[in-house]
C-alpha positions in Angstrom: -8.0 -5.2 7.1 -10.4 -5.3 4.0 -13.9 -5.3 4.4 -16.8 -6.9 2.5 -19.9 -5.0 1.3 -22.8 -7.0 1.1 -24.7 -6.9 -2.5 -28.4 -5.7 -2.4 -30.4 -8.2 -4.7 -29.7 -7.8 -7.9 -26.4 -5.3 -7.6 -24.0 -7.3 -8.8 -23.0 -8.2 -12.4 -20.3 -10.0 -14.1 -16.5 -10.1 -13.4 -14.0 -7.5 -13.4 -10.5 -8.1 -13.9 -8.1 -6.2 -10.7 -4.5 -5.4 -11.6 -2.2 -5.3 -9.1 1.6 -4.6 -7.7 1.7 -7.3 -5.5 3.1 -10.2 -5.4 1.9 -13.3 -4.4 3.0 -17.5 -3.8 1.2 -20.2 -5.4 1.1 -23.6 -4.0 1.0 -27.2 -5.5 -2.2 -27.4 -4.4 -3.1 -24.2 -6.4 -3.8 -22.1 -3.6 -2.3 -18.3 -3.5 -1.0 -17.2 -0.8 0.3 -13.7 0.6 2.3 -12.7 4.0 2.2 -8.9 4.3 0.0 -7.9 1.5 -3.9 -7.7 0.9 -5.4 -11.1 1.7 -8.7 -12.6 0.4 -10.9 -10.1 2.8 -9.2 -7.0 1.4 -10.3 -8.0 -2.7 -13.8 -9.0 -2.0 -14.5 -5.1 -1.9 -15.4 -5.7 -5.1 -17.7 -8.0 -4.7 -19.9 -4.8 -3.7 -20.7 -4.6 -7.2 -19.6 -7.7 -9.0 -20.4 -11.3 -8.9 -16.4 -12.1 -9.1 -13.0 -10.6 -9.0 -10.1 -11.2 -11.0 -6.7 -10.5 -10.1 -3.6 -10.0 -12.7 -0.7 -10.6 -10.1 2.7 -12.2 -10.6 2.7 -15.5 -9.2 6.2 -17.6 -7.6 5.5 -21.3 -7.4 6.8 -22.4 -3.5 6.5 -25.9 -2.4 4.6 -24.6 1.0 3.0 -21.5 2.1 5.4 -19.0 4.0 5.2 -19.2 7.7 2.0 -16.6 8.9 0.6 -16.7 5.1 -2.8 -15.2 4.6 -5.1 -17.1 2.0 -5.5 -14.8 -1.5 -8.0 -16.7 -3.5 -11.4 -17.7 -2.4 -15.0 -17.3 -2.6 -15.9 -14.5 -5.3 -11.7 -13.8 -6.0 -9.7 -16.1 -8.5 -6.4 -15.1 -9.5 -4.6 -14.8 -13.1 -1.2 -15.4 -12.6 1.6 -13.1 -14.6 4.9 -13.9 -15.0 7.2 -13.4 -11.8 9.9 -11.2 -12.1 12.2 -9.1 -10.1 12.5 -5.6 -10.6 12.7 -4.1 -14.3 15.4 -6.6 -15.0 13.3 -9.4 -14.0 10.3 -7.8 -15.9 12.0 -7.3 -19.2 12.9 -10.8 -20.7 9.2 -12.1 -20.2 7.5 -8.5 -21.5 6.0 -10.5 -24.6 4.3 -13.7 -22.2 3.3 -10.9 -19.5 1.5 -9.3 -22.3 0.3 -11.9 -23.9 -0.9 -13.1 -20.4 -2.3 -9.9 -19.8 -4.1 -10.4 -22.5 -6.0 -13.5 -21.9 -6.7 -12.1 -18.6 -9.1 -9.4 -19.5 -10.5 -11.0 -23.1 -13.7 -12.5 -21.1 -13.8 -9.8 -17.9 -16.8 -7.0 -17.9 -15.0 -4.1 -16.6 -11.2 -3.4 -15.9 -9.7 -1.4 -12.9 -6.1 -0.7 -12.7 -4.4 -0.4 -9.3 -1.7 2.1 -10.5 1.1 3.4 -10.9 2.5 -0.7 -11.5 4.2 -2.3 -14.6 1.4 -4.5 -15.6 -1.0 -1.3 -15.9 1.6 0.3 -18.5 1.4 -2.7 -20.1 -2.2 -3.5 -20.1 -3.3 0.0 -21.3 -2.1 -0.1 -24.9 -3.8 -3.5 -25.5 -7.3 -2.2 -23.8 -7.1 1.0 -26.4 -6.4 -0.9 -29.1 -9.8 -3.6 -28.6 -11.5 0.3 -27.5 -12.2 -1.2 -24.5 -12.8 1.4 -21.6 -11.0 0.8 -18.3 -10.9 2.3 -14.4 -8.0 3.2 -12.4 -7.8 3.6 -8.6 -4.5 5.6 -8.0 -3.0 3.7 -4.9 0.3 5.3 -4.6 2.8 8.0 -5.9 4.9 6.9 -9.0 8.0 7.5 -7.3 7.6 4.9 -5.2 7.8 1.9 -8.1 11.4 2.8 -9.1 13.7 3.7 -5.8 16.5 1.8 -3.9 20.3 1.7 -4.1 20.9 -0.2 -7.3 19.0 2.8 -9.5 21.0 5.3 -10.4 20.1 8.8 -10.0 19.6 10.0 -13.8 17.9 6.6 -14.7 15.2 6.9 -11.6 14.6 10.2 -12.6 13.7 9.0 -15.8 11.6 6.2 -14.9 10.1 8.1 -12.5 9.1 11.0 -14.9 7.9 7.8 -17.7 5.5 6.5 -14.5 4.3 9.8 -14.1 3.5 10.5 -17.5 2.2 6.8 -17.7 -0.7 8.0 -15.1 -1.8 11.2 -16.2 -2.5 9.4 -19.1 -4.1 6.8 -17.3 -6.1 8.7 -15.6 -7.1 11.0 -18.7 -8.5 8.7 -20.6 -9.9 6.4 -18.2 -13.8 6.2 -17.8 -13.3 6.5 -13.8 -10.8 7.3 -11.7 -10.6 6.9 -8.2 -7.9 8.5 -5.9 -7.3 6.9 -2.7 -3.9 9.1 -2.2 -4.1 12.4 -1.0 -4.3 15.4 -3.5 -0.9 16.0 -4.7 -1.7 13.1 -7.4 -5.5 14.8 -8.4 -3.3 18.0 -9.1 -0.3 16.0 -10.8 -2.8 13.9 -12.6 -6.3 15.0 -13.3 -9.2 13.0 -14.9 -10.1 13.8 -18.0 -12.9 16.2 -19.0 -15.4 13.3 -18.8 -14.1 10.9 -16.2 -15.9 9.8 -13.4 -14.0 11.0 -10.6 -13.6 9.6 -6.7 -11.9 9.7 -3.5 -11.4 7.7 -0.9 -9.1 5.7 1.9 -7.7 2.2 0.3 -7.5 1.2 3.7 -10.7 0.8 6.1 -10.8 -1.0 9.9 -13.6 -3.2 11.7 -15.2 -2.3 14.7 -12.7 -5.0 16.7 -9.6 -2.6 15.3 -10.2 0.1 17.5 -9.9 1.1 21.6 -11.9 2.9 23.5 -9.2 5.2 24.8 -5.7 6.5 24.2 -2.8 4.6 25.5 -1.3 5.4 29.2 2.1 6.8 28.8 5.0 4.5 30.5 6.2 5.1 33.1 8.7 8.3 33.2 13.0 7.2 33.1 11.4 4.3 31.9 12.4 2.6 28.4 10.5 3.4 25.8 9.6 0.7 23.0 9.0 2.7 18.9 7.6 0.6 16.8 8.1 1.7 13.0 7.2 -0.7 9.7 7.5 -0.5 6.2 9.2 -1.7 3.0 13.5 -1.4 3.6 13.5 -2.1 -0.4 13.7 1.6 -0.8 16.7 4.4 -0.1 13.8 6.6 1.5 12.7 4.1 4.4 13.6 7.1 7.0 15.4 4.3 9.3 18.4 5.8 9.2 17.0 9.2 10.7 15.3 7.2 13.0 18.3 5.3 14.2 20.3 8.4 14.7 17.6 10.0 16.5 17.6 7.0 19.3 21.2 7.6 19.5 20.9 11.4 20.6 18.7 10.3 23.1 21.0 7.6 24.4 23.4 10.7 24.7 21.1 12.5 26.8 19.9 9.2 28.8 17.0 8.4 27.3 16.8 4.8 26.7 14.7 4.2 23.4 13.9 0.9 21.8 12.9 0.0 18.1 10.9 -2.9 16.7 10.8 -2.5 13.1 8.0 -4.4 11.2 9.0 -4.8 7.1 12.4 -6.4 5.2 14.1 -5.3 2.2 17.8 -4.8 0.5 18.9 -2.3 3.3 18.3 -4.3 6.3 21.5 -5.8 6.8 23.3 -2.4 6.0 21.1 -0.8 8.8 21.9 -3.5 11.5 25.3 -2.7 10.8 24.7 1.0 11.6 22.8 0.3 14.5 25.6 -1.9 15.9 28.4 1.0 14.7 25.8 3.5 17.1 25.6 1.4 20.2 22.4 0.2 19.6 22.5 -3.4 18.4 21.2 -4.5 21.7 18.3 -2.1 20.9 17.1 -2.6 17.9 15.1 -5.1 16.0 14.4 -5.6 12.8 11.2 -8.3 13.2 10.7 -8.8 9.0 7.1 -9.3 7.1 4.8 -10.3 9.8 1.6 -11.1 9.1 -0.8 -8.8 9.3 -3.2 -10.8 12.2 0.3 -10.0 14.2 0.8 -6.7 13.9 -1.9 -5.6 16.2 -0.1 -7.2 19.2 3.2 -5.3 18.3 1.4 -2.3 18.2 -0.1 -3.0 20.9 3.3 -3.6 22.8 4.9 -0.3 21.9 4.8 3.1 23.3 5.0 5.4 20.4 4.4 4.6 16.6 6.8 6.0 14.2 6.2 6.6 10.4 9.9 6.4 9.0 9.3 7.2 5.5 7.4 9.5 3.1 3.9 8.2 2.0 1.5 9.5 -0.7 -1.4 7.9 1.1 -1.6 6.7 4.7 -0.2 3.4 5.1 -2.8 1.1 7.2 -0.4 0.0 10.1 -0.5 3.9 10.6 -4.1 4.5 11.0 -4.4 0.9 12.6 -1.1 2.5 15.3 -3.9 5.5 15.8 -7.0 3.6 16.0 -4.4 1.2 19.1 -4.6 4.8 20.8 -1.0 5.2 20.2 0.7 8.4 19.6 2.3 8.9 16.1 5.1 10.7 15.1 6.1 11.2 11.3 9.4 11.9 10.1 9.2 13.0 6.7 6.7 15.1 4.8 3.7 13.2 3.6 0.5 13.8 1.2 -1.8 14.2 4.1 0.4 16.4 6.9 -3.7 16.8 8.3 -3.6 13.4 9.7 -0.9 13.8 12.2 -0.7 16.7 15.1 1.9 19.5 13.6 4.2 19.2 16.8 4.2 15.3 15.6 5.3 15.8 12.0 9.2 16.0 11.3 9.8 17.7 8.0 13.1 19.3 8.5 15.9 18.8 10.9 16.5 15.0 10.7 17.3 13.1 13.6 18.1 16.2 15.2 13.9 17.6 14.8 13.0 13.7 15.5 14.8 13.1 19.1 13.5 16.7 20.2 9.9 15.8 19.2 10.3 12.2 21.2 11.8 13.9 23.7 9.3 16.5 24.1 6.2 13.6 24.2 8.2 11.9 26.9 8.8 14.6 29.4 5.0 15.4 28.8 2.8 12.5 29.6 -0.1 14.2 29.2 0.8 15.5 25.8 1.0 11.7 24.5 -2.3 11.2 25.7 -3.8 14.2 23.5 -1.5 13.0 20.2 -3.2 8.8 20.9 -6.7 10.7 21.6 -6.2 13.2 18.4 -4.9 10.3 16.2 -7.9 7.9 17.7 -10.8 10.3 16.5 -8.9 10.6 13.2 -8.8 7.1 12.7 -12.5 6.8 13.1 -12.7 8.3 9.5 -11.0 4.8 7.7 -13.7 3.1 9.6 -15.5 0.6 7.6 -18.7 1.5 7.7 -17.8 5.4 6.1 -15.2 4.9 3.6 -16.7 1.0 2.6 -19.9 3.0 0.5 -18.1 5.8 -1.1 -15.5 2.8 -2.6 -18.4 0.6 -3.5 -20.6 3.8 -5.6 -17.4 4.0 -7.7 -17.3 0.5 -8.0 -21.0 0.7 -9.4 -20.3 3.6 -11.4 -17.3 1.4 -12.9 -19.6 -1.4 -13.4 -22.6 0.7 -14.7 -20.5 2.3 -18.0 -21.0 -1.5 -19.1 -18.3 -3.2 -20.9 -18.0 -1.4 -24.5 -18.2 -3.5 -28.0 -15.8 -5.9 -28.9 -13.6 -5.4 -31.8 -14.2 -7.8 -34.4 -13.7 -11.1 -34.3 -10.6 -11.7 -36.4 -8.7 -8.6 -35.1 -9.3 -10.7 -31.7 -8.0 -13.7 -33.7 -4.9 -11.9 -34.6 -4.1 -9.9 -30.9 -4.5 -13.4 -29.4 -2.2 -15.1 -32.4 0.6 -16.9 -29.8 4.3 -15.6 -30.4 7.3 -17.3 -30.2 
């Protein structure tokens, strides 16, 4: 769902080196691979204003690329591959070769943007102020979201999550440009510095070929109804559970309600289990990653999109459900409570508030059609065409403050000595 921006003769310059959260699969054939996350259209965005892209990702070796796999690498976008490793338990034996990896990945680059809050960037900041090397950061999520799930304790996520926030204020303090593509909790939380260059804008855009013409036609009343819903069931805030209980009041009031629920984590068995102990095992299903060229037709199947979980920026299979001309509905309170219609957005009440608002859109067809028409002319503002130039001016800015003067060589010599 990337786009590419053509370079005007001339525009481009040099590589710039792209750290990133996620994860990729490499191939014996050295090809990288991804199944649910950014593929090789999304990272020549760049390109708008460099000759090349480098991306600092971990890397897992697989012996053949997982079924529906998008291609990563390609034309303009080579990837550095960092050590793989699960979770901070998986990150901390290899902290010394992902930094010296880290390392080597940025020693030749001409610019550096960091797609934070993610473990690499913490890493990679110390080593760019020590060569005084100047560096960009696009803030793609909230903090909070790296360090969540059941195995964290309480007090130590709340410590990790305070050391991420305090990672990115910093980040963003002393970075030469900083670009926010959440909503503005995160500019208030963590400001640019007194001289940073300073952006906004969407990190998700849509083609032309992503959008209807008109809102979707209500099903047919005492019908079922299919919810689609998706995202990561890694976390303890997914929002299933409400969503689960939700279907059940209506099933008390005889409203049949199915779910499809696109994304996998920890908590997916554990919520099959409660959907059977509700009744609904025959009604729910838990589809996994799909790749992203199907999510359109499971969209495209449903009757009403559901956004289970809170978001600091709006997750692209929500404004792709919108630009489908479905209606959404959005359980928890988000970063940007504009881009959903206020009778649509559930911030208190649970599954009690989310039944009544589903409810509510069902015994009113015509009210679904105004939430898919609202939500369809809101999409229209992640189109390509408006937020693709706004992200490629930072991009030039980023590549315009040049890439500052090495250190000397034998301080080089000694950051790049190998260690044992």
């Amino acid at each position: 769902m990337g786009s590419t921006v053509e370079n005007s003769p001339g525009s481009a310059m040099g590589t710039v080196a792209v750290s990133t959260r996620t994860r990729f699969q490499r191939t014996p054939d050295g090809a990288v691979w991804t199944v649910n996350g950014p593929a090789h259209a999304f990272w020549t965005r760049y390109l708008s204003a460099f000759d090349r892209v480098r991306l600092l990702a971990e890397v897992a070796d697989v012996p053949l690329p997982p079924n529906g796999a998008s291609r990563v690498d390609g034309a303009g976008v080579e990837i550095w591959p960092l050590p793989y490793g699960r979770g901070p338990r998986g990150l901390l034996p290899g902290r010394a070769a992902l930094r010296r990896s880290l390392r080597y990945g940025v020693d030749d680059v001409d610019a550096v943007i960091l797609r934070s809050p993610s473990p690499a960037a913490g890493l990679l900041v110390p080593i760019l102020r020590r060569w005084h090397r100047g560096y960009a950061v696009e803030v793609v999520a909230d903090p909070q979201d790296m360090f969540d799930g059941p195995v964290v304790t309480y007090p130590v996520r709340r410590w990790r999550v305070h050391r991420a926030v305090r990672q990115l204020r910093e980040q963003c303090r002393d970075a030469t440009a900083v670009a926010y593509t959440t909503g503005t909790s995160l500019q208030l939380r963590c400001p640019p510095g007194p001289h940073t260059v300073a952006a906004d804008y969407p990190d998700v855009d849509l083609r032309a070929d992503a959008f209807v013409g008109e809102p979707r036609e209500p099903a047919a009343p005492g019908g079922p109804v299919t919810l689609v819903s998706a995202g990561t069931l890694d976390r303890s805030r997914h929002g299933v559970d409400v969503v689960l209980a939700a279907m059940r009041r209506l099933a008390d009031d005889g409203i049949r309600v199915d779910l499809v629920h696109l994304g996998d984590g920890r908590s997916r068995t554990r919520l099959e289990r409660r959907a059977a102990r509700l009744g609904l095992a025959e009604r729910v299903v838990i589809a996994g990653e799909r790749p992203a060229a199907e999510i359109r037709s499971w969209l495209d199947a449903a009757d009403v999109f559901v956004s289970p979980a809170s978001v600091g920026a709006p997750s692209p299979v929500v404004v792709e459900a919108m630009a489908r001309g479905l209606p959404v509905v959005a359980v928890a309170a988000v970063d940007q409570p504009d881009l959903f219609e206020a009778d649509c957005l559930v911030t208190t009440g649970g599954p009690a508030a989310l039944a009544e608002v589903v409810r509510r859109l069902l015994i009113q067809p015509q009210r679904m059609v105004e939430v898919a028409a609202a939500g369809l002319v809101r999409s229209r503002g992640y189109r390509t065409e408006v937020v693709a130039p706004r992200r490629a001016m930072f991009y030039r800015a980023v590549r315009m403050a040049g890439r500052p003067t090495p250190v000397a060589p034998a301080a080089r010599a000694r950051e790049h000595a190998p260690t044992s």
